[in-house]
ZANUVO-117052 format. One record per residue (C-alpha): residue number from 0; residue in three letters; x, y, z. Coordinates in pm, 1 decimal, padded with zeros to 6 digits. Each point is the difference from the previous one (the first is absolute). Layout:
BEGIN
+-------+------+----------+----------+----------+
! kolza ! doke !       xx !       yy !       zz !
+-------+------+----------+----------+----------+
!   NUM !  ala !        X !        Y !        Z !
...
+-------+------+----------+----------+----------+
***
This chain:
BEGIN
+-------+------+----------+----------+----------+
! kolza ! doke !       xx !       yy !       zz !
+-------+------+----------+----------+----------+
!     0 !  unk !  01665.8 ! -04610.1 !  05848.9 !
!     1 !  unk !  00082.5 !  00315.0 ! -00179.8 !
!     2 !  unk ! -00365.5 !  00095.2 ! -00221.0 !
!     3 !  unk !  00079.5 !  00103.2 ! -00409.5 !
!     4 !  unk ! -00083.7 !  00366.7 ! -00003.3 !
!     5 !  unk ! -00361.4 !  00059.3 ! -00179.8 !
!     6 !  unk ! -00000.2 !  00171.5 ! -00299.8 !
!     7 !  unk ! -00219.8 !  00281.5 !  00119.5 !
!     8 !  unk !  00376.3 !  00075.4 !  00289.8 !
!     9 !  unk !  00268.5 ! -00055.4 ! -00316.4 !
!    10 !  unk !  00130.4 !  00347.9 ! -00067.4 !
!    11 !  unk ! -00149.9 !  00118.4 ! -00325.4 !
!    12 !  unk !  00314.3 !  00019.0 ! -00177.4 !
!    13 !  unk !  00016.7 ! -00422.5 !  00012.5 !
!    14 !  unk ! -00377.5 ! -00011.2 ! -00102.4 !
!    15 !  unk ! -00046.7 ! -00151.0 ! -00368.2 !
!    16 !  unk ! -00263.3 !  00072.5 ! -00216.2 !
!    17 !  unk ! -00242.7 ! -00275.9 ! -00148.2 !
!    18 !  unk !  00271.4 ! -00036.9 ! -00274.7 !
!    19 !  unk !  00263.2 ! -00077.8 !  00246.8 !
!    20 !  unk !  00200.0 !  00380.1 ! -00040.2 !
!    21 !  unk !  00071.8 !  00227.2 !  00292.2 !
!    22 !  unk ! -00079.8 !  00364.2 !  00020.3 !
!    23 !  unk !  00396.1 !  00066.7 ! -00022.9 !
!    24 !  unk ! -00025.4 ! -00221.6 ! -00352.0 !
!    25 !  unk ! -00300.4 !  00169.5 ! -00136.0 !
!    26 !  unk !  00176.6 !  00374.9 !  00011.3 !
!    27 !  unk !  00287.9 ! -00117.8 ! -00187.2 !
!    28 !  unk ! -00256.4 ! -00104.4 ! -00253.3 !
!    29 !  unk ! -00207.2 !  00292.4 ! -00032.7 !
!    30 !  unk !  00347.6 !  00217.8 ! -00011.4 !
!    31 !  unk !  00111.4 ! -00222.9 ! -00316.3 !
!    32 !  unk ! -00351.5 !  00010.3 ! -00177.9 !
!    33 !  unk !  00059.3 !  00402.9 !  00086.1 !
!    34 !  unk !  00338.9 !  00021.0 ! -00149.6 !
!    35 !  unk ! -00107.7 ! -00255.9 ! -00312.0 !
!    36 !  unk ! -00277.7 !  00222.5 ! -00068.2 !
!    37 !  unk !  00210.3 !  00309.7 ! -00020.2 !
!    38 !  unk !  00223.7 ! -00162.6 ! -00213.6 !
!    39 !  unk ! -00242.7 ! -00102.0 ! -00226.7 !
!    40 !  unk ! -00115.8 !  00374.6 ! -00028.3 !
!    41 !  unk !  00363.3 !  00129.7 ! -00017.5 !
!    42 !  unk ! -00001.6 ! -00268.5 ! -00304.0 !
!    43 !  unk ! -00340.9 !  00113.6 ! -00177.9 !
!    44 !  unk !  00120.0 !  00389.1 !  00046.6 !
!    45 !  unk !  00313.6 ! -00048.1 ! -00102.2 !
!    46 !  unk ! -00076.8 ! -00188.2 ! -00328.4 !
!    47 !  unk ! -00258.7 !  00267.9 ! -00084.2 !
!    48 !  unk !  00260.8 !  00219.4 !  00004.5 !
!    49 !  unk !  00228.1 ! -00216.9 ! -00244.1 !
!    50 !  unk ! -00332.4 ! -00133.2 ! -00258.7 !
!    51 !  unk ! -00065.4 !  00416.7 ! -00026.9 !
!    52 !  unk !  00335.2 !  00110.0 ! -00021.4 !
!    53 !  unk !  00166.1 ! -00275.6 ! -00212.1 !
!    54 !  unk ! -00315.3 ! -00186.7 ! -00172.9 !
!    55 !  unk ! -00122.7 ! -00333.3 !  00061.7 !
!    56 !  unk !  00236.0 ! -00194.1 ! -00271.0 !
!    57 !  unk !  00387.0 !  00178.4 !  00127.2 !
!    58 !  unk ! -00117.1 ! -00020.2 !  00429.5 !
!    59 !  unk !  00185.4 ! -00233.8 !  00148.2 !
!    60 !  unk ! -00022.2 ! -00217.1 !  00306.7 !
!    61 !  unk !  00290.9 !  00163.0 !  00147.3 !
!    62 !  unk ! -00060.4 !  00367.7 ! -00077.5 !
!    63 !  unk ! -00335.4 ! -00062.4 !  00213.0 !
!    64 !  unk !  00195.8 ! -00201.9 !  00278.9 !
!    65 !  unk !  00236.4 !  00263.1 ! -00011.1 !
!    66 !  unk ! -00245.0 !  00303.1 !  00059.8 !
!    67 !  unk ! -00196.4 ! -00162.5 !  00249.6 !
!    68 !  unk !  00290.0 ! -00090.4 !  00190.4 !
!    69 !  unk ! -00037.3 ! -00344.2 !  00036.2 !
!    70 !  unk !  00196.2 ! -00345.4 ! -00156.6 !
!    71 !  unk ! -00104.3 ! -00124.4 ! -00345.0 !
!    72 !  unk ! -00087.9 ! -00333.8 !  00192.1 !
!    73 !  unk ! -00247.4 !  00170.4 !  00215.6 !
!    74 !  unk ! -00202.8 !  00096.0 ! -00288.0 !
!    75 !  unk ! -00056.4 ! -00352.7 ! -00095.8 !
!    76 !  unk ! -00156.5 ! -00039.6 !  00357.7 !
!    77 !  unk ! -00262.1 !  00205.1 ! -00119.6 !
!    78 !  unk ! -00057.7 ! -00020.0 ! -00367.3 !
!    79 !  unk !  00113.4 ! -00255.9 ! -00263.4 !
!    80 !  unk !  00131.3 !  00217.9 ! -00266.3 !
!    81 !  unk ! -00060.1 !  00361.5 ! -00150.8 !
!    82 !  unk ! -00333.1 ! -00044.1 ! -00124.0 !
!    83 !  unk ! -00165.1 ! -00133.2 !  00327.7 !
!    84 !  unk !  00131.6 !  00315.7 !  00158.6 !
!    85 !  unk ! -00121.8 !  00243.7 ! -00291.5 !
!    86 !  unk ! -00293.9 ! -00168.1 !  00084.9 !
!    87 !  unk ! -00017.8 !  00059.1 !  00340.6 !
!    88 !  unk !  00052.5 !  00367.8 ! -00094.1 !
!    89 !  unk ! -00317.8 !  00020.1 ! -00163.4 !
!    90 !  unk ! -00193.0 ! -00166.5 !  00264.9 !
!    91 !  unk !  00120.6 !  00224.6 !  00281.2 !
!    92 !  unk !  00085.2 !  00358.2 ! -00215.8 !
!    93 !  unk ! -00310.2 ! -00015.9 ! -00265.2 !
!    94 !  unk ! -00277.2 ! -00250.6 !  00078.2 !
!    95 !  unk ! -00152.7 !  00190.8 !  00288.4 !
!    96 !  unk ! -00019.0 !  00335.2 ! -00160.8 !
!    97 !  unk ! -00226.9 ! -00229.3 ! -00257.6 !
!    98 !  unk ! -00155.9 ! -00189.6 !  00255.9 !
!    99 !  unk ! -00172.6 !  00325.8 !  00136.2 !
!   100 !  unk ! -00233.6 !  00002.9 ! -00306.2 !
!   101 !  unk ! -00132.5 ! -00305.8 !  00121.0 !
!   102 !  unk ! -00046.2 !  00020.0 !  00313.8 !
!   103 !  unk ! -00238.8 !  00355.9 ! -00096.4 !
!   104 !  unk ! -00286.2 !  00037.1 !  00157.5 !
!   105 !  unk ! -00316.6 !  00000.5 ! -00090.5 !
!   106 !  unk ! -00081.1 !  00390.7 ! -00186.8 !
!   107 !  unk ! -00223.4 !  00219.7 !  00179.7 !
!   108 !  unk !  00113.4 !  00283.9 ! -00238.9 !
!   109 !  unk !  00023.2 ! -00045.7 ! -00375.2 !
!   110 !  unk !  00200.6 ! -00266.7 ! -00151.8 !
!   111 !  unk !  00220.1 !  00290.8 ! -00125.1 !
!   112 !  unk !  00065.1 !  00109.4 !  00349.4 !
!   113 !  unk !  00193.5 ! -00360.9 !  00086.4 !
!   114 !  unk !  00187.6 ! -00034.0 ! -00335.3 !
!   115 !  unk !  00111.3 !  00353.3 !  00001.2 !
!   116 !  unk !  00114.0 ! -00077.6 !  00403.2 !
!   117 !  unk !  00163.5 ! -00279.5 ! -00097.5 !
!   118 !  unk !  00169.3 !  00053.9 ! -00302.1 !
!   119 !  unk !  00094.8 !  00357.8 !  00186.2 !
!   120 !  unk !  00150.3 ! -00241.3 !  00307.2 !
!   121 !  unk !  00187.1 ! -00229.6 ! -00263.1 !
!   122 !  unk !  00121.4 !  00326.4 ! -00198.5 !
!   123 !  unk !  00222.6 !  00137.0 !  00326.0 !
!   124 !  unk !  00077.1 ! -00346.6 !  00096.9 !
!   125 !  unk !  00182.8 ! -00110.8 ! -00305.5 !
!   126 !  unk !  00057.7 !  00315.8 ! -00238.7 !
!   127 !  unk !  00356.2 !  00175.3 !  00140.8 !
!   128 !  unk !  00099.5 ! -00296.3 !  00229.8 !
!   129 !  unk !  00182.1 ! -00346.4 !  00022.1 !
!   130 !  unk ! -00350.8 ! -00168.8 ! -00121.1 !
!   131 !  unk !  00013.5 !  00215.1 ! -00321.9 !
!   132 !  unk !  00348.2 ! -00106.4 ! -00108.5 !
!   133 !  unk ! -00108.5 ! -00383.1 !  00108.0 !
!   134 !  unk ! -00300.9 !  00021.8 ! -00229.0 !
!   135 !  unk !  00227.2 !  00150.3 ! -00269.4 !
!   136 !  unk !  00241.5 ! -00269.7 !  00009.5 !
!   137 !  unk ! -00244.0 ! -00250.6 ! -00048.0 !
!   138 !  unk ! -00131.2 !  00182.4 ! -00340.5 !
!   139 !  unk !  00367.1 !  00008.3 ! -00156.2 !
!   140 !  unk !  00132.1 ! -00340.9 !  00105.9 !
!   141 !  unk ! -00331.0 ! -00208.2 !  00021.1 !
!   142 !  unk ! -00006.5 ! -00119.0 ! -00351.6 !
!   143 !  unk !  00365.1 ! -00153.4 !  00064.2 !
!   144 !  unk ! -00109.9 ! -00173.3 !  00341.0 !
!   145 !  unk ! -00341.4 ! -00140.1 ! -00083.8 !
!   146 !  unk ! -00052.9 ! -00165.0 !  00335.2 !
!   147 !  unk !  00057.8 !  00282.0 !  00189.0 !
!   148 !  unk ! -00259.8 !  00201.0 ! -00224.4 !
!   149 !  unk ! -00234.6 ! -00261.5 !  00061.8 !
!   150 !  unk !  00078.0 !  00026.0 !  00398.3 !
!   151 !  unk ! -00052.9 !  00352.1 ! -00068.8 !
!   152 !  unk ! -00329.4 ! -00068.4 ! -00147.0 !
!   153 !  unk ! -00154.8 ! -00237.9 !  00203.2 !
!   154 !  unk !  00081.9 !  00190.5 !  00313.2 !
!   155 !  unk ! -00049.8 !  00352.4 ! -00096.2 !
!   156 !  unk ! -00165.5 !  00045.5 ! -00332.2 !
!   157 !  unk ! -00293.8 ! -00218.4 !  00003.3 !
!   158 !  unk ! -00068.5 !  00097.8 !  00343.1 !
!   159 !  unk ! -00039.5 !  00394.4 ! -00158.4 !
!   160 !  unk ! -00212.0 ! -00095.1 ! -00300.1 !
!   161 !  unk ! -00227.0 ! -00206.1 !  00263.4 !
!   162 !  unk ! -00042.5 !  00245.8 !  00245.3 !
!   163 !  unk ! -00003.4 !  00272.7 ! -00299.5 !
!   164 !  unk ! -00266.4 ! -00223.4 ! -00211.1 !
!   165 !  unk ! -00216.4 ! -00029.8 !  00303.1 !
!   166 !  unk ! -00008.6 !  00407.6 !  00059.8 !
!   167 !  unk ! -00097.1 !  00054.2 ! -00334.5 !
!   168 !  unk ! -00320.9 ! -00234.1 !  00009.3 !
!   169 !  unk ! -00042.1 !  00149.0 !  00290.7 !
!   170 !  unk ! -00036.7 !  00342.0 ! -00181.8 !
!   171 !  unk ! -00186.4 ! -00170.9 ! -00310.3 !
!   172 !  unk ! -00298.1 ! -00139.6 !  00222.7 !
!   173 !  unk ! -00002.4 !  00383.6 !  00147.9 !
!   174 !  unk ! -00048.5 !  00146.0 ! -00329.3 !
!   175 !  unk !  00365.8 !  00218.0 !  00105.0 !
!   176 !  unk !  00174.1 ! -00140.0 ! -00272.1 !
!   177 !  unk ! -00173.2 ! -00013.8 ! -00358.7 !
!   178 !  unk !  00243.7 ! -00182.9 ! -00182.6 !
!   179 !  unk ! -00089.8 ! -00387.2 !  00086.6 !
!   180 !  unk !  00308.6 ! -00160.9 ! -00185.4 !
!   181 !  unk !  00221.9 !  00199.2 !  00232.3 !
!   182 !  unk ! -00084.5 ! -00327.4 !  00214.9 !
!   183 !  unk !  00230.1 ! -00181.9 ! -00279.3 !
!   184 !  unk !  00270.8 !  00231.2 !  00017.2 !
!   185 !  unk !  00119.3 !  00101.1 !  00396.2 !
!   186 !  unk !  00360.3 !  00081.5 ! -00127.2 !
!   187 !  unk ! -00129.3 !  00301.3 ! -00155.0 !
!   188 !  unk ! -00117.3 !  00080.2 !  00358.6 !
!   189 !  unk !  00332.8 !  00028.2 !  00116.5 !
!   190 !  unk !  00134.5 !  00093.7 ! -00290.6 !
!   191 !  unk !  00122.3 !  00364.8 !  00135.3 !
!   192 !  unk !  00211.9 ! -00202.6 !  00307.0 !
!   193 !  unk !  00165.2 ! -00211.8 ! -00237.1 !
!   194 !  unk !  00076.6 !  00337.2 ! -00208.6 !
!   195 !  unk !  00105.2 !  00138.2 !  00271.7 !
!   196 !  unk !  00261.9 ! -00269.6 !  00108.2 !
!   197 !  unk !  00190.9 !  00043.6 ! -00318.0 !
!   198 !  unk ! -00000.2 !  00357.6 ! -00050.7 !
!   199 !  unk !  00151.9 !  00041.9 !  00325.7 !
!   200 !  unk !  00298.5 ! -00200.3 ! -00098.7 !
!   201 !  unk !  00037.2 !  00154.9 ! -00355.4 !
!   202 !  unk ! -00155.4 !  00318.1 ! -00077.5 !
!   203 !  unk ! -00080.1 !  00155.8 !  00340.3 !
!   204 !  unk !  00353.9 !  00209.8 ! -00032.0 !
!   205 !  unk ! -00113.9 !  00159.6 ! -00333.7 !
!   206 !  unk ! -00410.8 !  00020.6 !  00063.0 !
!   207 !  unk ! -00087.5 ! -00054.1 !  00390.8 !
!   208 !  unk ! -00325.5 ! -00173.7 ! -00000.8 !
!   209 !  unk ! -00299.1 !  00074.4 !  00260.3 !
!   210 !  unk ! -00105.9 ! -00342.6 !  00038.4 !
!   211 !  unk ! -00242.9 !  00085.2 !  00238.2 !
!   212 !  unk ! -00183.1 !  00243.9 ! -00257.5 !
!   213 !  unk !  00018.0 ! -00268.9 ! -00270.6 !
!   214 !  unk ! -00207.0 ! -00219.5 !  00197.9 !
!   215 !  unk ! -00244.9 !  00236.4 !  00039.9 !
!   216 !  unk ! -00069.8 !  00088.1 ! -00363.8 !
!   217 !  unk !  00047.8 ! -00365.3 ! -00024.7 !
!   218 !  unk ! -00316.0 ! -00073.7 !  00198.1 !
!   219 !  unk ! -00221.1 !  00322.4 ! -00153.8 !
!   220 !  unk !  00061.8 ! -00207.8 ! -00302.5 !
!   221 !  unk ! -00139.3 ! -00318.3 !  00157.8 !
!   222 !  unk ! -00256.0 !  00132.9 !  00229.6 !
!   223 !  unk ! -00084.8 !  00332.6 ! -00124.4 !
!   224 !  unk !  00123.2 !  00347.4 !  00127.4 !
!   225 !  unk ! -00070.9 !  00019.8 !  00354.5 !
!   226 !  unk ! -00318.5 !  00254.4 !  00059.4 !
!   227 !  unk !  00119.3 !  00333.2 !  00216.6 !
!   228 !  unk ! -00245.3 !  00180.2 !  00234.0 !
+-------+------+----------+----------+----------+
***
């Protein structure tokens, strides 16, 4: 009688896992979720590229297809129509550069010290790059696509006045920051980045702006003049 080889003496190749899939099916997997993935990027990248260059209302499905290389129908394997994917952009291109203010720690220095960091951090990540003309396309074609200024909102810019709002408490309970109805107001907080955004685009050619300084004087105003030894 010939004895059914044990599972432990099968060759590993003809071993399935608890779903019933062999090692030789599981790398085909992992080499599709690789290749969907970097299609998916290829996608998001390309249609930056398009939404900056062409604006949100004349980008079509099939410039973006085209410049990421891929078939219009793959696109629809990943997002169901230009808005989901402008979305997207957001999420991956401008929500963690906002998401940093959140996550702050806890000040051991002045409450100045972590607004001026931050704001400093968000000035070099957005003014002069890809995220800059992103944020400037939502300000001129926002009030002709409500829902994707309200995407825009609920991701990003609530998200800034609630980790901005919470700062300047923050300096109100110190005594670092006099005026108490700032509290009310956390756009004028980042005011000067929003400033800076636009300027870039329109006037930087004909009056280059230090946006760096402009924060500063920004924050004497708020704070006070910062005391030198």
């Amino acid at each position: 009688m010939t004895k059914k080889p044990t599972k432990a003496a099968m060759p590993t190749a003809a071993r399935a896992d608890a779903k019933g899939r062999s090692p030789a099916d599981a790398a085909p997997a992992s080499s599709r979720a690789t290749r969907a993935a970097e299609r998916r990027s290829a996608i998001v990248e390309a249609a930056m590229e398009e939404f900056i260059a062409r604006g949100f209302a004349a980008t079509r499905l099939d410039d973006i297809a085209k410049r990421a290389g891929v078939a219009k129908g793959t696109i629809y394997l990943h997002f169901k129509d230009k808005e989901s994917m402008f979305e997207e952009l957001v999420r991956t291109v401008i929500v963690p550069v906002v998401a940093k203010l959140n996550a702050l720690p806890p000040p051991t220095g002045s409450v100045r010290d972590l607004v001026e960091a931050f704001a400093g951090n968000f000035l070099k990540e957005v003014i002069g790059t890809r995220r800059g003309d992103l944020v400037r396309l939502i300000v001129a074609e926002g009030p002709r696509f409500p829902s994707v200024a309200d995407f825009y909102y609920r991701e990003v810019v609530s998200r800034g006045i609630a980790g901005m709002r919470a700062l300047i408490e923050l300096g109100i309970a110190r005594g670092e920051i006099r005026e108490k109805n700032l509290a009310r107001y956390p756009q004028i907080l980042v005011a000067p980045a929003m400033i800076a955004v636009i300027w870039q685009s329109l006037f930087a050619r004909h009056a280059p702006l230090d946006a760096q300084d402009m924060l500063r004087v920004h924050l004497d105003l708020i704070f006070g003049e910062r005391r030198t030894t």
